[in-house]
Structures are given as structure tokens and as C-alpha cells.
PABATI-803809 format. One line per field, with one value per residue (C-alpha): residue in three letters; x, y, z; residue number from 1. Coordinates in nm, 2 decimals. Layout:
N
aa: ALA ...
X: X ...
Y: Y ...
Z: Z ...
i: NUM ...
***
This chain:
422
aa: UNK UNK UNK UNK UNK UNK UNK UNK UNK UNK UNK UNK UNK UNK UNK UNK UNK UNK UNK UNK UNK UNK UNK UNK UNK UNK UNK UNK UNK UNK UNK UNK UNK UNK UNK UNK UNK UNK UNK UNK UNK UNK UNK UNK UNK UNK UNK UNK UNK UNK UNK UNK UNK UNK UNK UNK UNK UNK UNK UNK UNK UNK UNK UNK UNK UNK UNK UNK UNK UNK UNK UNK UNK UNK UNK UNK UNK UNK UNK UNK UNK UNK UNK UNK UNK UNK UNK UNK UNK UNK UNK UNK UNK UNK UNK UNK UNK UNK UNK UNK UNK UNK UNK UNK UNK UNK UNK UNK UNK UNK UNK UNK UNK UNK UNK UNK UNK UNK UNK UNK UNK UNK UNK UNK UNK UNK UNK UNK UNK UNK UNK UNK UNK UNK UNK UNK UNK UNK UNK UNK UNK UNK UNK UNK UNK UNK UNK UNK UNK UNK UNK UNK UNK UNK UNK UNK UNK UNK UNK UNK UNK UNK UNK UNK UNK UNK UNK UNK UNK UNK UNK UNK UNK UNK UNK UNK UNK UNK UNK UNK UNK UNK UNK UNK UNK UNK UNK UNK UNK UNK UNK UNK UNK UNK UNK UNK UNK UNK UNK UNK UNK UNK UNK UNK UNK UNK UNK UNK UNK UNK UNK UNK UNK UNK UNK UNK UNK UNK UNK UNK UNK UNK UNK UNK UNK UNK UNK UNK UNK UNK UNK UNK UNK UNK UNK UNK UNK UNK UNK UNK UNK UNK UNK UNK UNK UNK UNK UNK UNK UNK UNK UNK UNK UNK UNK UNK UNK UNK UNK UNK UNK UNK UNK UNK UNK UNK UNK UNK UNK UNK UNK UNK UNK UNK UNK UNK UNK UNK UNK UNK UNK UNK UNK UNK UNK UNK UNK UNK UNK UNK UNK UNK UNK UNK UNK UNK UNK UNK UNK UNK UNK UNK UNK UNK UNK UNK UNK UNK UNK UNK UNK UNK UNK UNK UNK UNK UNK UNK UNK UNK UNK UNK UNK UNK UNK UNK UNK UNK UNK UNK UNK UNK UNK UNK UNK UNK UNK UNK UNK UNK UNK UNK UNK UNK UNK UNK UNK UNK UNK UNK UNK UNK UNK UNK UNK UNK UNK UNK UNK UNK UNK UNK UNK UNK UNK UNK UNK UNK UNK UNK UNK UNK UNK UNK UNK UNK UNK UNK UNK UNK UNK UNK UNK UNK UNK UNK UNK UNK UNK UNK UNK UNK UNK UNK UNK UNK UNK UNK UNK UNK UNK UNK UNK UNK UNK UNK UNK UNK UNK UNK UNK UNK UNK UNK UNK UNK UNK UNK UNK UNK UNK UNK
X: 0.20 0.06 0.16 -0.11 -0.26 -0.09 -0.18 -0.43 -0.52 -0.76 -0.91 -0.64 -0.33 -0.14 0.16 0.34 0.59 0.95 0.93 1.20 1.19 1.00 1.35 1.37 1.31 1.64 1.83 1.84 1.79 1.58 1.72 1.43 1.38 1.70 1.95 2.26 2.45 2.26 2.38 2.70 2.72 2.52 2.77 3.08 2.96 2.86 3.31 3.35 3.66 3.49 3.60 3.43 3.13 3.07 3.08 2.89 2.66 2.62 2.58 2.33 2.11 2.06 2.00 1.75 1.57 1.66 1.63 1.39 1.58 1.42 1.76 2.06 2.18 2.02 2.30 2.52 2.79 2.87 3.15 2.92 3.11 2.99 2.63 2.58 2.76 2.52 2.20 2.32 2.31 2.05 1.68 1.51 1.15 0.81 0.49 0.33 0.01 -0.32 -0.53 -0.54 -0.83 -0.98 -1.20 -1.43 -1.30 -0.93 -0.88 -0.72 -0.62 -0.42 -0.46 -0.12 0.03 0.32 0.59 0.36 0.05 -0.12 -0.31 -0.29 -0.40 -0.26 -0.45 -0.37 -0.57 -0.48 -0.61 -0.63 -0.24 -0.11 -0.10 -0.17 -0.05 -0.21 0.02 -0.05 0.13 0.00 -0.22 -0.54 -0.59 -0.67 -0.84 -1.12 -1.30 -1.68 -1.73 -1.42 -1.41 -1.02 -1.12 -1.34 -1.02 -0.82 -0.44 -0.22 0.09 0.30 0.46 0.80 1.04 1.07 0.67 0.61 0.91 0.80 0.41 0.56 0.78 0.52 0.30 0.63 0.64 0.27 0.32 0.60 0.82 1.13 1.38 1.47 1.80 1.85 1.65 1.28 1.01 0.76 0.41 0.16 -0.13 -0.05 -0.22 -0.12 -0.32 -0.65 -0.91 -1.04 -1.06 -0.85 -0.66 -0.37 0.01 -0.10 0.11 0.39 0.76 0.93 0.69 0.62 0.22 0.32 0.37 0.23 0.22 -0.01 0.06 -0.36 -0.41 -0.43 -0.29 -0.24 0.10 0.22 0.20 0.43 0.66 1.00 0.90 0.70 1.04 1.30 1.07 0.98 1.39 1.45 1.15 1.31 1.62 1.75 1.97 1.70 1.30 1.36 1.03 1.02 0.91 0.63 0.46 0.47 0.18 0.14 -0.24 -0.27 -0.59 -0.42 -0.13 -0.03 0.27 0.43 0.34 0.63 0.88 0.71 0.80 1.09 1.22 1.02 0.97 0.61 0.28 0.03 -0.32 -0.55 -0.86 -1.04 -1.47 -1.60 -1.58 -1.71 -1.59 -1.86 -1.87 -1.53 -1.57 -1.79 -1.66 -1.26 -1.16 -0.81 -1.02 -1.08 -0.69 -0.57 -0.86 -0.95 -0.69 -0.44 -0.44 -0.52 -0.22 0.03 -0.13 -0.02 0.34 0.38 0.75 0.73 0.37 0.29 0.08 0.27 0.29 -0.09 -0.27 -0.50 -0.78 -0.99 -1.36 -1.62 -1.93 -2.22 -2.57 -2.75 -2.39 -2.14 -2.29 -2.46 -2.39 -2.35 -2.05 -1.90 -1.91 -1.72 -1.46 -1.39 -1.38 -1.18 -0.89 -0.89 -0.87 -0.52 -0.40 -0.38 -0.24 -0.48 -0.74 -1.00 -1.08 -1.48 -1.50 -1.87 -1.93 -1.84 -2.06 -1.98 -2.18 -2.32 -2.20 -2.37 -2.41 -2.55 -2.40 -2.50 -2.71 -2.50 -2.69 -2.57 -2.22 -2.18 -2.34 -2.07 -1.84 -1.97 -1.93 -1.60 -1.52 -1.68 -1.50 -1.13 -1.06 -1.01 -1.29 -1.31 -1.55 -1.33 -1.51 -1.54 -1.30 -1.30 -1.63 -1.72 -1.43 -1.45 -1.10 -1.26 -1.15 -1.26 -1.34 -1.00 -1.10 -0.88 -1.17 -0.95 -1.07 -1.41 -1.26 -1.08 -0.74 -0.96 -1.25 -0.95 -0.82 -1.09 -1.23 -0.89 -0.94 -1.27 -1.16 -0.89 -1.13 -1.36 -1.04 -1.02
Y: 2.58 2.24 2.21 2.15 1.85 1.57 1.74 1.43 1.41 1.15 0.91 0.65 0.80 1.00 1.23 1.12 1.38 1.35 1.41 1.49 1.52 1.82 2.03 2.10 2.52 2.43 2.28 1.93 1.62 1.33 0.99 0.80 0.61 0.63 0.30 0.29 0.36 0.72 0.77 0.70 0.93 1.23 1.15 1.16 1.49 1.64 1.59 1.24 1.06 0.74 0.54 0.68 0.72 0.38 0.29 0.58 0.47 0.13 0.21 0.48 0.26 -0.02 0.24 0.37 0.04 -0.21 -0.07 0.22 0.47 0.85 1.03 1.00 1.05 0.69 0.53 0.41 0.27 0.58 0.82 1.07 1.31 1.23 1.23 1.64 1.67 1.39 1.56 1.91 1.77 1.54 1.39 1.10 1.17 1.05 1.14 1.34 1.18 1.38 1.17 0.82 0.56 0.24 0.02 -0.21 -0.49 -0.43 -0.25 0.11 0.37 0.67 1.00 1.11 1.41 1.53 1.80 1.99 1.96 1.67 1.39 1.00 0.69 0.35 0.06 -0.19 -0.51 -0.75 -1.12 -1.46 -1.54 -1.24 -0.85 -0.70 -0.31 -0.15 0.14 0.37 0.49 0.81 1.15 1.02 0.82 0.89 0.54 0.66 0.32 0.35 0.13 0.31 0.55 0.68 0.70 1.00 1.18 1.38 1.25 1.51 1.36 1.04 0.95 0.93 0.62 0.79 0.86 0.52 0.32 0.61 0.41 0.05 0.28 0.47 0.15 -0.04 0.27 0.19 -0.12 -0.18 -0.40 -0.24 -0.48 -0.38 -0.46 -0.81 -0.86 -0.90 -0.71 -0.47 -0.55 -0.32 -0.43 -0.24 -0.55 -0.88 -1.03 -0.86 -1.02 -0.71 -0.89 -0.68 -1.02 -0.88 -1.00 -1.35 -1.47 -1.49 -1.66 -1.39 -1.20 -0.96 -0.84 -0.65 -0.99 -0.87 -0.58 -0.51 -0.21 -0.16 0.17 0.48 0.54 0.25 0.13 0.07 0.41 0.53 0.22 0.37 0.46 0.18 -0.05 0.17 0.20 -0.19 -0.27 -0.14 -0.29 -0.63 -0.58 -0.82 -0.56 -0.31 -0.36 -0.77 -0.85 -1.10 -1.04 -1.36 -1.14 -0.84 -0.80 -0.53 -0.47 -0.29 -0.19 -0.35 -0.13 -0.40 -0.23 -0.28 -0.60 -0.82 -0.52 -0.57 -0.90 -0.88 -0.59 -0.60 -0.94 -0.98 -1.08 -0.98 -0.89 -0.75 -0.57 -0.72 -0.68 -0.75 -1.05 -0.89 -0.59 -0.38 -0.44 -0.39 -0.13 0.04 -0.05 0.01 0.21 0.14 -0.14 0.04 0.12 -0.26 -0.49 -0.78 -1.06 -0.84 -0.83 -1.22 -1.26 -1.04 -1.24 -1.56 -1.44 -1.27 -1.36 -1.59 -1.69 -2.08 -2.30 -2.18 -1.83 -1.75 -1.45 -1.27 -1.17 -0.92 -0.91 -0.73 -0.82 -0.54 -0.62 -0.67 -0.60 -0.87 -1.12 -1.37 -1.73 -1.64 -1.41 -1.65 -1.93 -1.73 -1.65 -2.00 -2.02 -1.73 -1.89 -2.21 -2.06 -1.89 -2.14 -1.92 -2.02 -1.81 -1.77 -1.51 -1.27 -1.22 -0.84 -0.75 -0.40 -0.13 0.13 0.52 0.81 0.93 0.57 0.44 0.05 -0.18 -0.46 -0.82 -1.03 -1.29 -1.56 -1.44 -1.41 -1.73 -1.88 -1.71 -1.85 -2.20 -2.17 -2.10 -2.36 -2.60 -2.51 -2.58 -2.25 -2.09 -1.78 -1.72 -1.42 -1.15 -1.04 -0.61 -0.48 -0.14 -0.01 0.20 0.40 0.39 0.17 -0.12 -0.16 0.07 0.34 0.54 0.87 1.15 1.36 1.66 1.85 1.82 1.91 2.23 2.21 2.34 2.10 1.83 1.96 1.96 1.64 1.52 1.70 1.58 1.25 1.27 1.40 1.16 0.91 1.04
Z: -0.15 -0.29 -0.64 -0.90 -1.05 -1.29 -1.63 -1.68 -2.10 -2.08 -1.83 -1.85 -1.98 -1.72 -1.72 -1.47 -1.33 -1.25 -0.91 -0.61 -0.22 -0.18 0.00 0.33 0.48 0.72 0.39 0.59 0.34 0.43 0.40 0.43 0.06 -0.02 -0.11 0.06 -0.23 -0.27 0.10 0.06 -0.23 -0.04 0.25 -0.01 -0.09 0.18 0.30 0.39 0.19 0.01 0.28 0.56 0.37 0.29 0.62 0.77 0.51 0.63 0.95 0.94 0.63 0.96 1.19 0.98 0.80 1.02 1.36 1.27 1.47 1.39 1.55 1.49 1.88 1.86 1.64 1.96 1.70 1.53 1.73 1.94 1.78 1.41 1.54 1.49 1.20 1.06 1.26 1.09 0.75 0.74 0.89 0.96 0.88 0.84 0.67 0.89 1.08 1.09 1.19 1.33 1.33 1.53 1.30 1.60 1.38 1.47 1.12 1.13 0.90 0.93 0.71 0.59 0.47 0.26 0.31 0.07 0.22 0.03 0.22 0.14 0.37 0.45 0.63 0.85 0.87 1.14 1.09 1.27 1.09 0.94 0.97 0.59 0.53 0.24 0.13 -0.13 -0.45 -0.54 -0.42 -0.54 -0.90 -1.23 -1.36 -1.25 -1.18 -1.13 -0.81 -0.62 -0.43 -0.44 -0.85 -0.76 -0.65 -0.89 -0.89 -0.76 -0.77 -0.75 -0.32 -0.33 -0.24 0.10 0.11 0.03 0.25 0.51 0.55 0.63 0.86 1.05 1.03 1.23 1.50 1.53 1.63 1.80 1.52 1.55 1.75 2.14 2.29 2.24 1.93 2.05 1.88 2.10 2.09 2.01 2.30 2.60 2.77 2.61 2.91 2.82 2.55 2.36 2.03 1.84 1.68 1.77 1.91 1.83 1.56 1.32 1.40 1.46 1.66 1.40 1.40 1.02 0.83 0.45 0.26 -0.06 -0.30 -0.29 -0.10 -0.38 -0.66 -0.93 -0.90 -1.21 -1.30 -1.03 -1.12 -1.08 -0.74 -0.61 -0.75 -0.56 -0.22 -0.23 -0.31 0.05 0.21 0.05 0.16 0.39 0.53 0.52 0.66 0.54 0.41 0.20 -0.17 -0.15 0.14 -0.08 -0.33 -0.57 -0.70 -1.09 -1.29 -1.56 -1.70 -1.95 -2.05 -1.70 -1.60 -1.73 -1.60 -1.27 -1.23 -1.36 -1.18 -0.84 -0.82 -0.60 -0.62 -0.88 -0.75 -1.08 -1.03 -1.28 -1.22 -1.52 -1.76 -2.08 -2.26 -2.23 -1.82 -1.75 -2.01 -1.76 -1.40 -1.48 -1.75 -1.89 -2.01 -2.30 -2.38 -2.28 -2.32 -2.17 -2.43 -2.37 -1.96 -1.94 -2.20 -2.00 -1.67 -1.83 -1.91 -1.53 -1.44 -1.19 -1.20 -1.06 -0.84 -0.55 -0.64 -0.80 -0.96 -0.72 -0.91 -0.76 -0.77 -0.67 -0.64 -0.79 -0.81 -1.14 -1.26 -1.31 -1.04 -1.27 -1.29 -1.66 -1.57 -1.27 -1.57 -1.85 -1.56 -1.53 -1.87 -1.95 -1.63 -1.83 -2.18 -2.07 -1.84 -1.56 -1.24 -1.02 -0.74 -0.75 -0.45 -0.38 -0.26 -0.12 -0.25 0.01 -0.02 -0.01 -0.04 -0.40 -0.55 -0.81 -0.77 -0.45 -0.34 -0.43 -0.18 0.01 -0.15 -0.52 -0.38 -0.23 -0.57 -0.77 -0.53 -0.59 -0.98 -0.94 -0.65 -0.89 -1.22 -0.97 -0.90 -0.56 -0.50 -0.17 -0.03 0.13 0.49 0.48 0.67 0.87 0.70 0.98 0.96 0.57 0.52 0.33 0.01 -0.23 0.02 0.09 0.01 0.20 0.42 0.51 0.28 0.48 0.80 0.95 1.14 1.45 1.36 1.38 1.74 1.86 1.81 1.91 2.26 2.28 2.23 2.52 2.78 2.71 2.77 3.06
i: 1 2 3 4 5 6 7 8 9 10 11 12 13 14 15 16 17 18 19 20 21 22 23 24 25 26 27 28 29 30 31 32 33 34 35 36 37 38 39 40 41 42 43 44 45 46 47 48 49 50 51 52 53 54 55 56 57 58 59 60 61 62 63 64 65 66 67 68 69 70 71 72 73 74 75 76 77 78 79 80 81 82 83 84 85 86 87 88 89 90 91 92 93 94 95 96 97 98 99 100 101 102 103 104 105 106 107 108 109 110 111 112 113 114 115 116 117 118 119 120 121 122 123 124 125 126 127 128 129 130 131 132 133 134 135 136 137 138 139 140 141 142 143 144 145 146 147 148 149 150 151 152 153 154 155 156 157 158 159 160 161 162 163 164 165 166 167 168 169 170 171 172 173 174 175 176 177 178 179 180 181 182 183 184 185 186 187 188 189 190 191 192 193 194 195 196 197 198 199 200 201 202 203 204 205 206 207 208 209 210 211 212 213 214 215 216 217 218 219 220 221 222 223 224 225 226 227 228 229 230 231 232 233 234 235 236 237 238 239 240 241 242 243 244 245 246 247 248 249 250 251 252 253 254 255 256 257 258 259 260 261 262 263 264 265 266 267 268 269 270 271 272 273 274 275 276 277 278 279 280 281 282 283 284 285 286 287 288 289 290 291 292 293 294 295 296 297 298 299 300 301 302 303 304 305 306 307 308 309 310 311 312 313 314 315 316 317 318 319 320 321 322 323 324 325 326 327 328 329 330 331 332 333 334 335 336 337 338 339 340 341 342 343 344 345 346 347 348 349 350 351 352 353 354 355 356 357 358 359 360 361 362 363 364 365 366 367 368 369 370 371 372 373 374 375 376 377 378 379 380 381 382 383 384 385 386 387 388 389 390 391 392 393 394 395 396 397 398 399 400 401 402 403 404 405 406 407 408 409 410 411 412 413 414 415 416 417 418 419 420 421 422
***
């Protein structure tokens, strides 16, 4: 049975709940999201003397991370006759997939869903030099931001480590990352020869198509912080999925409160969604603008751990017609940049309509005379190209439709969908 909402008091103060791995009907535990250390101690007492499970621990945390093996039959190193005592006790899992999708850009998105029964998204956005994944945090959002989508959802619940670390997983299954015999990686095309234009199997050093990961799918980050920290730790890890913490990004609303622990703790990128330039704008468009105001974000933006030329502020922008798309607001941008001494480049976003939303897009001639204000006041504002509209996975659009559809409905679109394949 799904569980009920977040008790939500207001618009931008959530209760987060403590929450646990939803347990298993055959009494298995998963060990995807966990460190090694919490392996080793579920090994330890599940009968193994500290000794073995420490190194059973080791062992299975490459398997798992490293390798992305889903079975333990898989872990070739470990005695065959350890493998079903291991198998009896524990599992490898996933989030489930129920539904995935093709962008004609190359962009897809897959619908997710939880051991109890809620649904989340993730997106994957190949480009000309990098492969972005944008994971999500929580079961819908509770910020509430005008101009998004996701903010029309209630939040259920915070993902897990394991439902978080379990996306960059399925995302690697996808496409092929994990290493073969030998060490290559498997590419995703099933034609490398062809030329469909999906921008994909064309870069990176070590052959990886998953290069970057941002924290911008749902939720708001910061307010799942213990468990965004734990999953990204493992993602980090060079023993574990070995990303590397300047390819990792982490988008917030503007949770001031959090911001110095993120860097401090987590260590990535900061991306802010900031939309407005004024008080009563961003008043409007985001919220938690009313609980930490505009000084206060820009203040904690200038003390980010970390925070340089080489390692900017992303702020993100979008662009709203008649809204915050004057030359008067790209001008007190600048201003407000310079005022705090803020190492930082700002991301144009084109407004990416959904249905029953309550602003238009700007014209591509405003946009790209924002964009020159800001070019011309030294700053960085480049216009981010839409990605994936058409299967609604542009930013600001991840809103889970299966609600809207039946299991059969589901089926049987799938079936159609194969004969039509052939």
C-alpha cells in the first residue's frame, strides 16, 4: 500500500521523514545504496566472523558499483559455494522500469517506480561532448514553483540512497557502461556504423556515453540531504561508480540552510534556480523566496565551499514572457553578480510549456537580448536548447503520467508498439 503524503505545513517548510528500505515480502535485503562498511556490518550479522566479512564485503561492493553485476552467480571471485548463501540473504535490485521513452532529439526518460508503488523519472540527455543524467531526489516536490511542472505534484516521500544510486545504475544497464572482460565499456548503438543522429557512442576518454550527472530531476535536493550525500558518496567513489565530483552537479531552489553543508559534505557543483531578480518576481515564480530571500541566497552563493573561476555557480534561468525577461532585469542580474563577487555563469532556459501552465515563453529575439546584456556585463549566459519536449523531459516538465494511464492501457501500448516493430 503506498504510504501517505509528507505532512507538508506550509509551501516551503517540509517534514521530511526518516525513511528506510521499504523490506522485502521474501525477508531478502537490498544492497544497492549501501557503503561498504554497512555491508560489512549486515554480512557480520548475518554469521560471517569480521574477517570474512570485510572481505566478502569488498568483493561484493565491486561487483555491485564497479562492475554493475545484478546476481550474485555473477561474482566469479567469490567461492561458488558462498554465492547461495549470499543470494538467500540478500538482492541486487533496481527501481523498477514502467515505462521507457525516445525523445527524436536523442533525449529519453524512463518512469520509475518504488517497492511501494510510487513513480519518479530520470532523463538522459546525450550531447556533442558529454552524456548528462538528471536523477531525482524525491516523489514529487513541495516548493511549489509557479513555472514547473514537478511543483504541481504533491511530495510523497524522499528516494532512498539505493533509489537514488539505483538511477545512475539503471541509466549504466541502459547503456552499456559497465566494463566487459578486459575492461572495455559496451556501447549502447546496436549499429555504431549507422548515422541516426542520436549523438551517441561518440565521445569521452574512456568510452563512457554517461560522463555527468545533475541532482535536477524531482524533488529539491537539499531537502533530502542526508540521502542525496550518502547515494552521491558511492557514485564518487573511486572504488565504487567513479564519477568524479566536478562532473557531478547538484541543483537547489535555494535551501540556504544547506548550502555551506553541501559543499562541505558532498563536495559538487552548485546549479540555483534562481528566475527572478526582484523580490516580488521570485516571490512569485519560486517560493522559498519568501523564507530565504534573495541577500541571503546570493550571500550563501558567495561562501559555497569550493566556489572559483574554474569551478562556477550555474545559475538557472528561465526565460517567461512579460515576466522577468526585460533588459531592466538582465541589467540588475549583472549587477546583482558583481555586487557579491560571484564566480558564476548563468543558464538561459526557454520556457517549456505544459498543459494548464500559467506563463508563455519569451520570443527568441528577447532571449538572445538578455543574453547579450549579460555577455556584455562579463558574464557567461548562454541559451540552453529544449531538450526532449515531445516526450515531456525538458526541464521543468517531469511530471509522473501514471496516474493517467491503466496497467492494461500501459500493455497495451507496449504491444502495440512491438508489432508495429515488427
Amino acid at each position: 500500500m503506498p504510504i501517505d503524503p509528507m505532512p507538508i505545513p506550509g509551501l516551503i517548510d517540509p517534514v521530511p521523514l526518516p525513511r528506510t528500505v521499504t523490506p522485502r515480502a521474501d525477508g531478502r535485503v537490498d544492497l544497492i545504496g549501501l557503503s561498504r562498511a554497512a555491508i560489512t556490518d549486515l554480512f557480520a550479522a548475518a554469521g560471517l566472523d569480521a574477517k570474512a566479512a570485510k572481505l566478502r564485503a569488498k568483493q561484493v561492493y565491486h561487483w555491485i558499483y564497479h562492475r554493475g553485476a545484478s546476481d550474485f552467480d555473477a561474482m566469479t571471485d567469490i567461492a561458488k559455494a558462498m554465492r547461495p548463501w549470499l543470494s538467500s540473504r540478500f538482492v541486487i535490485g533496481r527501481p523498477a522500469v514502467v515505462e521507457a521513452q525516445a525523445s527524436s532529439d536523442g533525449t529519453r526518460k524512463w518512469l520509475l517506480r518504488t517497492a511501494d508503488q510510487h513513480d519518479f523519472e530520470m532523463v538522459f540527455i546525450p550531447d556533442a561532448d558529454r552524456g548528462t543524467l538528471c536523477v531525482s531526489s524525491q516523489v514529487g516536490c513541495t516548493l511549489n514553483c509557479r513555472f514547473c511542472h514537478t511543483g504541481t505534484m504533491r511530495l510523497v516521500r524522499n528516494l532512498t540512497p539505493g533509489e537514488i544510486v539505483g538511477q545512475v545504475m539503471l541509466a549504466r544497464d541502459a547503456l552499456g557502461e559497465w566494463p566487459r572482460a578486459g575492461g572495455t565499456m559496451a556501447g549502447l548503438d546496436d549499429d555504431p556504423d549507422d548515422d541516426d543522429g542520436d549523438g551517441i557512442g561518440s565521445y569521452s576518454a574512456d568510452g563512457r556515453l554517461l560522463t555527468n550527472i545533475v541532482m535536477m530531476g524531482m524533488g529539491e535536493p537539499l531537502y533530502n540531504f542526508d540521502n542525496v550525500r550518502d547515494a552521491l558518496e558511492i557514485v564518487m567513489d573511486g572504488d565504487g561508480l567513479a564519477l568524479s565530483k566536478r562532473r557531478i552537479t547538484l541543483s537547489t531552489s535555494g535551501v540556504v540552510p544547506l548550502m555551506a553543508r553541501c559543499g562541505q559534505e558532498i563536495g559538487v557543483n552548485l546549479a540555483v534556480s534562481l528566475h527572478g531578480v526582484t523580490k516580488a518576481v521570485r516571490d512569485e515564480l519560486v517560493p522559498i523566496n519568501r523564507k530565504f530571500g534573495l541577500d541571503a541566497l546570493l550571500a550563501a552563493c558567495a561562501d559555497y565551499p569550493g566556489a572559483s573561476n574554474a569551478r562556477r555557480i550555474t545559475f538557472e534561468y528561465v526565460m517567461l514572457d512579460g515576466i522577468n525577461d526585460s533588459d531592466a532585469d538582465a541589467h540588475e542580474l549583472v549587477r546583482l553578480i558583481r555586487h557579491y563577487r560571484l564566480p558564476a555563469k548563468v543558464n538561459l532556459i526557454p520556457f517549456n510549456p505544459w498543459p494548464g501552465a500559467p506563463y508563455t515563453c519569451s520570443t527568441p529575439e528577447r532571449i538572445r537580448r538578455f543574453s547579450d546584456i549579460v555577455f556584455e556585463g562579463g558574464i557567461s549566459a548562454p541559451v540552453r536548447t529544449p531538450r526532449g519536449r515531445d516526450i515531456d523531459a525538458a526541464c521543468g516538465q517531469l511530471k509522473t503520467a501514471a496516474a493517467r494511464k491503466s496497467r492494461a492501457e500501459m500493455d497495451r501500448l507496449a504491444e502495440e508498439k512491438q508489432a508495429a516493430l515488427g
